[in-house]
C-alpha positions in Angstrom: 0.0 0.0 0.0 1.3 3.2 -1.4 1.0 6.2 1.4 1.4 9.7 0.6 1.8 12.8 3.0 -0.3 15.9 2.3 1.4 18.9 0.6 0.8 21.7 3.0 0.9 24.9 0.7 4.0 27.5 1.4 1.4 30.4 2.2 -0.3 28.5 5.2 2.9 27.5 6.7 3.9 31.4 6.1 0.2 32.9 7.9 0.9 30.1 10.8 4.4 31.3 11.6 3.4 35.0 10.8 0.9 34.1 13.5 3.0 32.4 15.9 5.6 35.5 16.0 2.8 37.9 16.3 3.1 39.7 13.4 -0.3 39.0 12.4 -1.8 40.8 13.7 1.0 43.7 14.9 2.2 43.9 11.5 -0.4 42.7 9.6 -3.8 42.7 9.3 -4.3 40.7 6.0 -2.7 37.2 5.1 -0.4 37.8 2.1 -1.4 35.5 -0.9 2.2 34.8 -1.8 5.8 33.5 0.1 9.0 36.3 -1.2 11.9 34.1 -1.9 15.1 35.7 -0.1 18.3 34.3 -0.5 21.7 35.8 1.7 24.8 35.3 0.3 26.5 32.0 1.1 23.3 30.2 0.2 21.3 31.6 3.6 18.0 30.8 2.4 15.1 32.2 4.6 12.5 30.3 5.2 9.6 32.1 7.5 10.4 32.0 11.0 13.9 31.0 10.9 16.6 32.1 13.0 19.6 33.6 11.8 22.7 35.2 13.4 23.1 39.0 12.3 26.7 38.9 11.1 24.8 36.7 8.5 22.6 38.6 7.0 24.5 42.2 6.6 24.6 42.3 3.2 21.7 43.1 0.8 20.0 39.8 -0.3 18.6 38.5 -4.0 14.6 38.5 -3.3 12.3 37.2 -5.3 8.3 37.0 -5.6 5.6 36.2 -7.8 5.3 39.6 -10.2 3.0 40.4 -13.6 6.0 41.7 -15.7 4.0 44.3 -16.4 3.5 45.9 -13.2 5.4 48.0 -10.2 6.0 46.9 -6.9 7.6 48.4 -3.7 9.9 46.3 -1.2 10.2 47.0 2.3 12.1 45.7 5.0 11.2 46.5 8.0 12.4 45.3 12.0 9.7 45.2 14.0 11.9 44.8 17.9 13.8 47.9 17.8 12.8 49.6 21.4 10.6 51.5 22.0 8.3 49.2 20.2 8.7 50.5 16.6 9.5 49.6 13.3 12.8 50.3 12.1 13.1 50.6 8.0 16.2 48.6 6.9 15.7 48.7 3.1 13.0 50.6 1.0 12.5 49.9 -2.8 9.8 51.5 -5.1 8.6 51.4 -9.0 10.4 47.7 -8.9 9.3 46.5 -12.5 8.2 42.6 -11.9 10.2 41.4 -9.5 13.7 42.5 -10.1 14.8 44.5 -7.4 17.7 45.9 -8.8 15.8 47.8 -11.4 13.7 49.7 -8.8 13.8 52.8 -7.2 16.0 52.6 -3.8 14.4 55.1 -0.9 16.2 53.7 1.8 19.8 52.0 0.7 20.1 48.1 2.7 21.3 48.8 6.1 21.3 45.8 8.4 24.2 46.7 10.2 23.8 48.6 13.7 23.7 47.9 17.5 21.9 45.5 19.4 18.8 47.3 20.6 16.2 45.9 23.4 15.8 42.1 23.1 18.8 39.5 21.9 16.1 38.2 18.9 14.4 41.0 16.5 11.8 39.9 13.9 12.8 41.0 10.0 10.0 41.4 7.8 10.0 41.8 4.2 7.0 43.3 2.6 6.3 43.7 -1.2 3.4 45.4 -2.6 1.4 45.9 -6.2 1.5 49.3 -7.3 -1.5 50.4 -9.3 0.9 52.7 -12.0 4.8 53.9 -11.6 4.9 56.0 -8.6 6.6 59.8 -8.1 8.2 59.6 -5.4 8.4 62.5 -3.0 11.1 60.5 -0.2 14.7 61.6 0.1 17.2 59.1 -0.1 18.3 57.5 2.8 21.7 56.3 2.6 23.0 53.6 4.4 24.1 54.2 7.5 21.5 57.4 7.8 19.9 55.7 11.1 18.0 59.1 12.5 14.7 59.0 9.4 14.8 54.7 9.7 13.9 55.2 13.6 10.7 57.3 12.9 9.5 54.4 9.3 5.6 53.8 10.0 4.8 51.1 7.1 1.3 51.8 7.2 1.5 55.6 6.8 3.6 54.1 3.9 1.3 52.5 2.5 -1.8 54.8 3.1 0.6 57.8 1.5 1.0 55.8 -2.2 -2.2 53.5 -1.9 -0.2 50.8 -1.9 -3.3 48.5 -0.3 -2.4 45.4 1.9 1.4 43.5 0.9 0.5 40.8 -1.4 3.8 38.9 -0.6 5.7 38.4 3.0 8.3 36.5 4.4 10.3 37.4 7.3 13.1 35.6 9.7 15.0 36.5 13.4 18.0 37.8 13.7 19.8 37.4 16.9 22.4 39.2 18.0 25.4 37.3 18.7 28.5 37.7 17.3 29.7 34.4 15.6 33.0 33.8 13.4 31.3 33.2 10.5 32.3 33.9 6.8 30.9 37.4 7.1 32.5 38.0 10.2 35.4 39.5 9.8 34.4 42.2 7.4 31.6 43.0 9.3 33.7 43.4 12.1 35.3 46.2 10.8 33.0 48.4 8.9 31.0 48.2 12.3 34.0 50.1 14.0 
């Protein structure tokens, strides 16, 4: 007798853990309808929910989601434990055609590398959503390493400001904050002095 295991679909595993970590409903008030693929360098792949040490996720990674070609999107990136309660922007990416990142508009440049603030684990969230036409911007760059305008990043204002709607894709991992010798480590180590 042949027995075969259910396939439990990639969004319902994502909504479960987005649940479990509270982000629904913190974060979110909508379940996203699709998983973003992110992948670190040194083949870190996230999966939701997974833990990962900072040191290994410093640099900017390849994402990935279901797009119409023929669309715009907008990326964020967002930590959600940074005291007092508040999200902190880490990466901000508008009038992305499809899904290729690199052809987008960068707001905020990636910048995953600061302190340790409040708790030892901080939940990262990535957030894409469908723009309705190619956006004009009115946002000044923030360069990396510009931490004063990432403190005061309200997604939903966002959001509200562009009609960007609900994030139709999600995906999101914990970074804890422990230095390890990995193979990032040591030039981490010294662009953080």
């Amino acid at each position: 007798m042949l027995v075969s295991c259910p396939i439990v679909s990639p969004v319902k595993k994502l909504v479960a853990e987005l649940k479990k970590h509270h982000i629904i409903p913190k974060l979110l008030v909508c379940k996203p309808t699709e998983v973003i693929t992110v992948l670190y360098p040194c083949d870190i792949v996230i999966t939701p929910g997974i833990t990962v040490v900072i040191t290994e996720v410093v640099n900017q990674p390849i994402i990935r989601f279901k797009a119409d070609l023929e669309r715009f999107y907008t990326l964020m990136m967002i930590d959600l434990d940074v005291p007092p309660n508040s999200e902190w922007l880490i990466w901000l990416v508008g009038n992305i055609p499809g899904c290729d990142v690199a052809l987008g508009q960068t707001l905020a440049a990636y910048h995953n590398r600061r302190s340790m603030e409040g708790k030892s684990i901080h939940r990262i969230v990535f957030l894409a959503y469908k723009q309705y036409l190619e956006l004009d911007f009115d946002e000044i760059l923030i360069p990396e390493g510009d931490n004063t305008r990432r403190t005061k990043f309200n997604c939903h204002r966002f959001a509200r400001k562009y009609a960007l709607g609900n994030p139709i894709a999600v995906n999101f991992y914990q970074a804890e904050w422990e230095w390890r010798w990995t193979p990032q480590f040591m030039s981490v180590e010294h662009e953080i002095e």
